[in-house]
C-alpha positions in Angstrom: 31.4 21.9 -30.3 28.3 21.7 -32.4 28.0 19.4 -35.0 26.9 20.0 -38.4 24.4 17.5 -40.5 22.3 17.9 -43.4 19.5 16.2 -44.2 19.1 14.5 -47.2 16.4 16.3 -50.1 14.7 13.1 -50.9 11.3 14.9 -51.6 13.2 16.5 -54.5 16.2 14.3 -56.1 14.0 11.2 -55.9 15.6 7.8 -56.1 17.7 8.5 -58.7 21.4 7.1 -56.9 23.6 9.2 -59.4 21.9 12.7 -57.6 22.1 11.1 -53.8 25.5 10.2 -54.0 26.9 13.7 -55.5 24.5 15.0 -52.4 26.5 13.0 -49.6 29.9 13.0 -51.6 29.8 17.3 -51.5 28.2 16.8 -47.5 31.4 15.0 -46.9 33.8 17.1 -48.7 32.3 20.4 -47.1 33.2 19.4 -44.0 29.7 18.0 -42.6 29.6 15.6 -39.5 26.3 13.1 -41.0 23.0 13.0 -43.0 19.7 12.8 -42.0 17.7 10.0 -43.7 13.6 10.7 -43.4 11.7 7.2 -43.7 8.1 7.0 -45.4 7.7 2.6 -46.3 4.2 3.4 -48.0 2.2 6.7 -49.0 -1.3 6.3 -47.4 -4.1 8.2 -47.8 -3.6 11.1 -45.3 -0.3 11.6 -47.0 -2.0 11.9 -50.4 -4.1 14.3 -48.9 -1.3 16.2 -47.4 0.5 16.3 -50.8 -1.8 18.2 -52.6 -0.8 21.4 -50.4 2.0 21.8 -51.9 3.9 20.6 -54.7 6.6 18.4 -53.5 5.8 14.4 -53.4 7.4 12.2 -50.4 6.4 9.3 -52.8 10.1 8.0 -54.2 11.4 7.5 -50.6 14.4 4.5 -50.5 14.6 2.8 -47.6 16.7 3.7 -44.9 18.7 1.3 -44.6 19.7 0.0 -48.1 20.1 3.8 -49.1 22.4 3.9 -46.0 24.4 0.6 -46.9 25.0 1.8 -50.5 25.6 5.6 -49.3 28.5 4.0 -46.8 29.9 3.0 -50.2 30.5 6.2 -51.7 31.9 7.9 -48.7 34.5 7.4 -45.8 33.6 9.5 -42.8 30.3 10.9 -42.9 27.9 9.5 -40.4 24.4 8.6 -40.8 21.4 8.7 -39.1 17.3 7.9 -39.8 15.6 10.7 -38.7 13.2 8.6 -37.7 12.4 5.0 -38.1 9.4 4.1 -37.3 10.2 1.5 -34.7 7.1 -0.5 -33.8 6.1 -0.5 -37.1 9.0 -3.1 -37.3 10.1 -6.3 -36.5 12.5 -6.1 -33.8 15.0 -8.3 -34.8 15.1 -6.9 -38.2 16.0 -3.5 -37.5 18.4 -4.8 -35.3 20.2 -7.0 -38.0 19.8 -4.1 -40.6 21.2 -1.5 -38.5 24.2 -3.8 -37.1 25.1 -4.8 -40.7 24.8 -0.9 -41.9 27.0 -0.2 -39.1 29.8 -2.9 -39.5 29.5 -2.0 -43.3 30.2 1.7 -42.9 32.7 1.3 -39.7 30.8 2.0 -37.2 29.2 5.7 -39.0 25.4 4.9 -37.8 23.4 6.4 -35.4 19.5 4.9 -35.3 16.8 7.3 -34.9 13.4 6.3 -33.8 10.0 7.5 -32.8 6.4 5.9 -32.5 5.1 7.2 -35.7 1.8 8.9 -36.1 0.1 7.0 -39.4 -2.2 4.4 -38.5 -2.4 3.6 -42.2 0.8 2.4 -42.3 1.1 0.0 -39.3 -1.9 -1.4 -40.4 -0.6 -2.0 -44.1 2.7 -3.4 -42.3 0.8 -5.6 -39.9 1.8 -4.1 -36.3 -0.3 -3.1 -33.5 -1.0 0.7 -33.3 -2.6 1.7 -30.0 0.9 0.2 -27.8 3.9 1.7 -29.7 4.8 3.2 -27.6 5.3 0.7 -24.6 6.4 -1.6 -26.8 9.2 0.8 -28.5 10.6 0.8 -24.6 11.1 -3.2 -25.1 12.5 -2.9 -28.6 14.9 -0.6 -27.5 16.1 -2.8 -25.2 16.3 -6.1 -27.0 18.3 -4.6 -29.9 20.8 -3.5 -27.0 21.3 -6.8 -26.2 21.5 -8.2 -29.5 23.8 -6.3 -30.9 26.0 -7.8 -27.9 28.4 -10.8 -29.0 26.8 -13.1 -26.4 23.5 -15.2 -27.1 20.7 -13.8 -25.7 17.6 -14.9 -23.7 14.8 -12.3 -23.4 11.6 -12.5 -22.5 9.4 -9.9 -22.1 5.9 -8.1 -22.8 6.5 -8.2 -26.3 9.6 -10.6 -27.0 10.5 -14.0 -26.7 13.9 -14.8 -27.4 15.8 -17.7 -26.3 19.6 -18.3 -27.0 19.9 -16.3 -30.2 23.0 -14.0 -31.8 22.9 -12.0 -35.1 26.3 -12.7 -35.9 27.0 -9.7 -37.7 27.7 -7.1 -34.9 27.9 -3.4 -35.1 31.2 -1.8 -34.7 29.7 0.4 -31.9 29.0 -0.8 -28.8 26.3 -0.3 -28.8 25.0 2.2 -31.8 23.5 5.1 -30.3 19.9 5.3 -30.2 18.0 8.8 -30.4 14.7 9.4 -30.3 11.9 11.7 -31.9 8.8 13.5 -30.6 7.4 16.4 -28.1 5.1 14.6 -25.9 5.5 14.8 -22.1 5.7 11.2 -22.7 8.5 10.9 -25.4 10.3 13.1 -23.3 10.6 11.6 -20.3 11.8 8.3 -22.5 14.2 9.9 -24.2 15.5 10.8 -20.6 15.3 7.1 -19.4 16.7 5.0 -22.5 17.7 7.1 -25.3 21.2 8.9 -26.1 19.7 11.6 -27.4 16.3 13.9 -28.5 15.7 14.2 -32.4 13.9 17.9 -32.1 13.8 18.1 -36.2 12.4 21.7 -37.2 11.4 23.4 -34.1 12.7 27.0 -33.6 15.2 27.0 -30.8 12.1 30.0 -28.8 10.0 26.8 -29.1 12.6 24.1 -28.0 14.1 26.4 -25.1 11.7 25.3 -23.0 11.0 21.7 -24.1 14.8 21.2 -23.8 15.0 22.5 -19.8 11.9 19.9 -19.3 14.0 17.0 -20.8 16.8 18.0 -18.7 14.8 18.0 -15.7 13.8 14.1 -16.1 17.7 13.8 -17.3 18.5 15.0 -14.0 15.7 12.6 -12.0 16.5 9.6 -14.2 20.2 9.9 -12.5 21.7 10.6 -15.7 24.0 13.9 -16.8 23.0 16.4 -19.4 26.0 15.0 -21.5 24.4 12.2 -21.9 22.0 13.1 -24.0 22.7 14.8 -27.2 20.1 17.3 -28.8 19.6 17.8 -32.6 17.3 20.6 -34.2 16.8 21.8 -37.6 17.4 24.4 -39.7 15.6 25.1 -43.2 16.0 27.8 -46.0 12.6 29.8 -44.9 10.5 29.8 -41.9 8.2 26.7 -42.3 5.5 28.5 -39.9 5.9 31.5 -42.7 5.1 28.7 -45.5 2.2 27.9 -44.2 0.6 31.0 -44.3 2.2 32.0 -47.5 4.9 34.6 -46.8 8.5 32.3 -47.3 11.1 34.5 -45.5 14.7 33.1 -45.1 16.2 32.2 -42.1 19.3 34.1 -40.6 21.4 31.0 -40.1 24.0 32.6 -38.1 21.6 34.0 -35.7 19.7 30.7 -35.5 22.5 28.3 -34.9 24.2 31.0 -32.3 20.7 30.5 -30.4 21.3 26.5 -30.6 24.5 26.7 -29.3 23.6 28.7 -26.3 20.5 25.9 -25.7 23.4 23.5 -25.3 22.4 21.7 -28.8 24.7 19.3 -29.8 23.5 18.4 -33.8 22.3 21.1 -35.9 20.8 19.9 -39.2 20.4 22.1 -42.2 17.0 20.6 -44.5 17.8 22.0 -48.0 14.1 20.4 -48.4 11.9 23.3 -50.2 8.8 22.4 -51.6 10.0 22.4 -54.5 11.8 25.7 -54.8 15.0 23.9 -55.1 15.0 21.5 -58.1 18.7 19.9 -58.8 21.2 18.1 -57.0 23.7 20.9 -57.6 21.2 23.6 -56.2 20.9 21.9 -52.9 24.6 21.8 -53.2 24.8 25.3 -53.3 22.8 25.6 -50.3 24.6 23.6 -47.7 27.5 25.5 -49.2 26.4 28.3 -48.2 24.9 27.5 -44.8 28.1 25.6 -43.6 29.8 29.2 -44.8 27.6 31.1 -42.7 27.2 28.9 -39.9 31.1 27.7 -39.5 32.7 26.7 -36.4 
């Protein structure tokens, strides 16, 4: 069975908790697997410059992880997920304490998506090497397996030394899933190596058809099954290709998720984000009302 998510409008509620929480609360009560959380740490200059197509600001963005922790609070089953962290842009360790403790403080409800990231600007600000994320992302992958094991661990590699060290607060999972994001020949063949699943985010299931028999393909020569690796996509309230050129047609959810399921999808996603067409917490409401209605199981 396909799962249901929705991802969380940020760009549009802001920080304000009061909003978030109703968001997640109504998620929950309508019946919705997990949440999406996006992740911006600082607005650089290409993002200024992107902003100024269209009238929605990524600016007031919390991160993840404490939104997560206090999010866990206010509900008792939905999962969450960060769709995506930008790993290497990260301490190691760090990521791997905050997710364990987000995951031991919500019962074991995270799942940890990551990717290499794509602004220089803010690797730079945050003091980590652009030009071998992706190599290292491999190595932080692993370490974070291992420390989020009960036994101390020794690790040297490339990138890591550690020696003899435990986080002490574990994840309830053993060990939390880790998905990964991105289209690259590359990311792909990754994702079919290390990660437990593919973070598509909005790409039209025409578009991921193929993309989604290649990843199976290196599934198949990395000696893994296909179940092994789960497959999300997302679905938005109009076209996003249509945006762009200035004609904002809706999208027949039905029709969309039936295409999903026959892909073998396993997450579908539903982004209430609008640019700006949807203002208040109870009109995004509305929306994932009505997609879970029209989508169903």
């Amino acid at each position: 069975m396909m799962r249901l998510g929705v991802v969380l409008p940020q760009p549009e509620l802001g920080p304000d908790p009061v909003a978030l929480g109703d968001f997640v609360q109504a998620a929950e009560a309508l019946g919705y697997d997990h949440v999406v959380l996006y992740e911006i740490v600082l607005k650089t200059h290409d993002i200024v410059l992107r902003d100024k197509e269209k009238p929605s600001s990524p600016n007031d963005w919390h991160d993840p992880f404490i939104l997560m922790s206090y999010l866990a609070g206010l509900t008792g089953k939905l999962r969450f997920t960060t769709g995506v962290t930008i790993l290497p842009s990260r301490p190691t360790v760090l990521v791997a304490k905050q997710a364990a403790g987000v995951d031991r403080l919500s019962g074991g409800r995270l799942r940890l998506g990551v990717s290499v990231g794509w602004n220089r600007g803010e690797f730079q600000a945050m003091g980590a090497e652009f030009g071998n994320r992706g190599k290292r992302m491999e190595e932080q992958i692993a370490v974070m397996r291992e420390l989020w094991k009960p036994e101390l661990v020794t690790f040297k590699g490339r990138y890591h030394d550690l020696e003899n060290v435990n986080l002490g607060i574990l994840p309830v999972q053993q060990p939390i899933p880790v998905w990964i994001g991105g289209y690259a020949d590359a990311v792909l063949r990754r994702i079919a190596r290390i990660g437990d699943g593919w973070c598509a985010n909005i790409v039209p299931p025409d578009r991921a058809e193929p993309l989604i028999e290649r990843l199976r393909g290196y599934v198949e020569e990395a000696g893994r099954r296909p179940e092994d690796v789960g497959i999300s996509l997302c679905a938005t309230l109009h076209d996003p290709q249509k945006w762009r050129i200035g004609k904002a047609e809706p999208v027949d959810w039905g029709r969309f998720a039936q295409q999903c399921r026959d892909l073998g999808v396993t997450d579908l996603e539903m982004s209430t984000t609008s640019f700006g067409n949807l203002k208040t917490v109870e009109e995004h409401i509305d929306a994932i009302s009505r997609f879970k209605e029209e989508v169903g199981h």
